[in-house]
TITORDO-857433 format. One record per residue (C-alpha): residue in three letters; x, y negated, z negated. Coordinates in steps of 0.5 Angstrom, whole numbers, plus 500, padded with zeros to 3 digits. Last residue first. Example, Ala and Ser with C-alpha at 12.3 -4.5 7.8 and 13.67 -1.06 7.14 Angstrom:
<atoms>
SER527502486 ALA525509484 
</atoms>
This chain:
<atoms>
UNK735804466 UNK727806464 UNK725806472 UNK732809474 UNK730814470 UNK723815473 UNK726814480 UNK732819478 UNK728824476 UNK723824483 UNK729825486 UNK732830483 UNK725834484 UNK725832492 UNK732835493 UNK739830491 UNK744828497 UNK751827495 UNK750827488 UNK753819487 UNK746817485 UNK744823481 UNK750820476 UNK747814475 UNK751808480 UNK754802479 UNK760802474 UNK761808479 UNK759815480 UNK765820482 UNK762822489 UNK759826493 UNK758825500 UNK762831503 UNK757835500 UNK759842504 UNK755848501 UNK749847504 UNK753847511 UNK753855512 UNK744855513 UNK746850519 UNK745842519 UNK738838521 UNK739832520 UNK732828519 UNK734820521 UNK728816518 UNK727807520 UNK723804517 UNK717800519 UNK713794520 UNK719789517 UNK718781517 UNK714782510 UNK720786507 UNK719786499 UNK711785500 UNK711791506 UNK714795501 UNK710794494 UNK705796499 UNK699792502 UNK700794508 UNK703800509 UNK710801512 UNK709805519 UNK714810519 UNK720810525 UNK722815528 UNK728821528 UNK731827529 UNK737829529 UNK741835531 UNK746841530 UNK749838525 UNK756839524 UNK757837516 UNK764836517 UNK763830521 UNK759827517 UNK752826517 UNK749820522 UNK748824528 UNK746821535 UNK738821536 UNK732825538 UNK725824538 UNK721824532 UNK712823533 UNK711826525 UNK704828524 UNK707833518 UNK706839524 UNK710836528 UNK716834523 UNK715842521 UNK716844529 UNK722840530 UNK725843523 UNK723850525 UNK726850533 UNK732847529 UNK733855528 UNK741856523 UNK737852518 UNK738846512 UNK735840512 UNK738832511 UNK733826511 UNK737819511 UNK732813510 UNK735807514 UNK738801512 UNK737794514 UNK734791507 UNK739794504 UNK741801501 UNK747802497 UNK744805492 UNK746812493 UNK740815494 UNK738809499 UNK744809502 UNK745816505 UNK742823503 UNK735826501 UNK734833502 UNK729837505 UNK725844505 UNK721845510 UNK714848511 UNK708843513 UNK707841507 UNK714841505 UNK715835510 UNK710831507 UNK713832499 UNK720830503 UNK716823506 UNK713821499 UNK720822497 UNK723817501 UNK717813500 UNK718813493 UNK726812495 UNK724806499 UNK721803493 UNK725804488 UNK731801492 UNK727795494 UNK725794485 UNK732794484 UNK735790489 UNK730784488 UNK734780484 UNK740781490 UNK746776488 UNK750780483 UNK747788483 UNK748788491 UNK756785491 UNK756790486 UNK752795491 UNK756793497 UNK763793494 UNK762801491 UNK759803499 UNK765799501 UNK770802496 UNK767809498 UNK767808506 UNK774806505 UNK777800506 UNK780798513 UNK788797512 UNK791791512 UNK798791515 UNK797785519 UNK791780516 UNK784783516 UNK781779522 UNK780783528 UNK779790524 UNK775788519 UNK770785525 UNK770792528 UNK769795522 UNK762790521 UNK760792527 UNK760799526 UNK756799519 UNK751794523 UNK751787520 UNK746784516 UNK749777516 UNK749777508 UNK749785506 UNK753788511 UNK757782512 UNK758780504 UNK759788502 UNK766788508 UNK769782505 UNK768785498 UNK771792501 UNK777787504 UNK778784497 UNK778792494 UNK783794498 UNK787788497 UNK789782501 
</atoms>
């Protein structure tokens, strides 16, 4: 078996029996034949937007609406005083129905972040970290935002009340790391493969994904 079958294999049970990122490697793990090594995150992100592209017709317009409320969610944390950046699934495209939205900010005092997300309304308590490691978090937040009713989401994710958000907060020193970056694929505008994208890129690729 090739990497790019094994990362095939990994895009169906991430995308089909909506399997967690760790569960879907341990299920790797015991059944890829002897010899086999698990597929890099990168082939696997690759594998799951084709694996997207072929059998999901209504990926396109999911991904679009979990990033406006991606976006929507950053213009509210500017409000209250704090720069964010979207990183993860949902700028790269690998999103699913299953995925969360993944915030990064950038400062030496957590204090500030917990009190911006409080000061935008939002109830967050903390969670595990889902940056690289090379970015050393200092913490997470994270909550859950009400999808509203009668939204293109709510219509795209009938049996879902809420998105799941992850705010990690990174020291002033990790701005100039971007372990997620990555050449674009077949699938990928290039803002798309950036790593993390600010609310003005963002708000790019929504109108460039639209004319795409």
């Amino acid at each position: 078996m090739r990497t790019e079958e094994a990362a095939a294999w990994a895009a169906r049970l991430i995308v089909d029996e909506h399997c967690p990122w760790p569960l879907m490697r341990s299920r790797l793990a015991e059944d890829l034949p002897e010899g086999v090594p698990l597929p890099p995150s990168a082939a696997i992100e690759s594998a799951v937007r084709e694996h997207l592209a072929l059998f999901c017709p209504e990926h396109a317009k999911l991904l679009g609406a979990l990033r406006a409320e991606a976006l929507s969610l950053m213009l509210r944390l500017r409000e209250a005083g704090l720069e964010t950046w979207l990183a993860g699934a949902v700028l790269n495209g690998a999103a699913t129905e299953d995925s969360n939205i993944v915030l990064e900010c950038f400062t030496d005092n957590p204090k500030e972040a917990e009190a911006a997300a409080f000061a935008a309304g939002i109830a967050w308590e903390p969670v595990d970290s889902v940056s690289p490691p090379a970015l050393r978090s200092e913490e997470t937040l994270g909550w859950l935002h009400p999808i509203r009713r009668g939204s293109v989401l709510a219509s795209l994710l009938p049996r879902c009340r809420a998105l799941g958000v992850t705010l990690d907060v990174l020291p002033e020193a990790s701005r100039a790391l971007n372990p997620r970056r990555r050449p674009p694929d077949a699938r990928q505008l290039p803002a798309e493969a950036a790593g993390r994208a600010d609310a003005e890129a963002l708000a790019r690729l929504i109108r460039d994904s639209r004319a795409d």
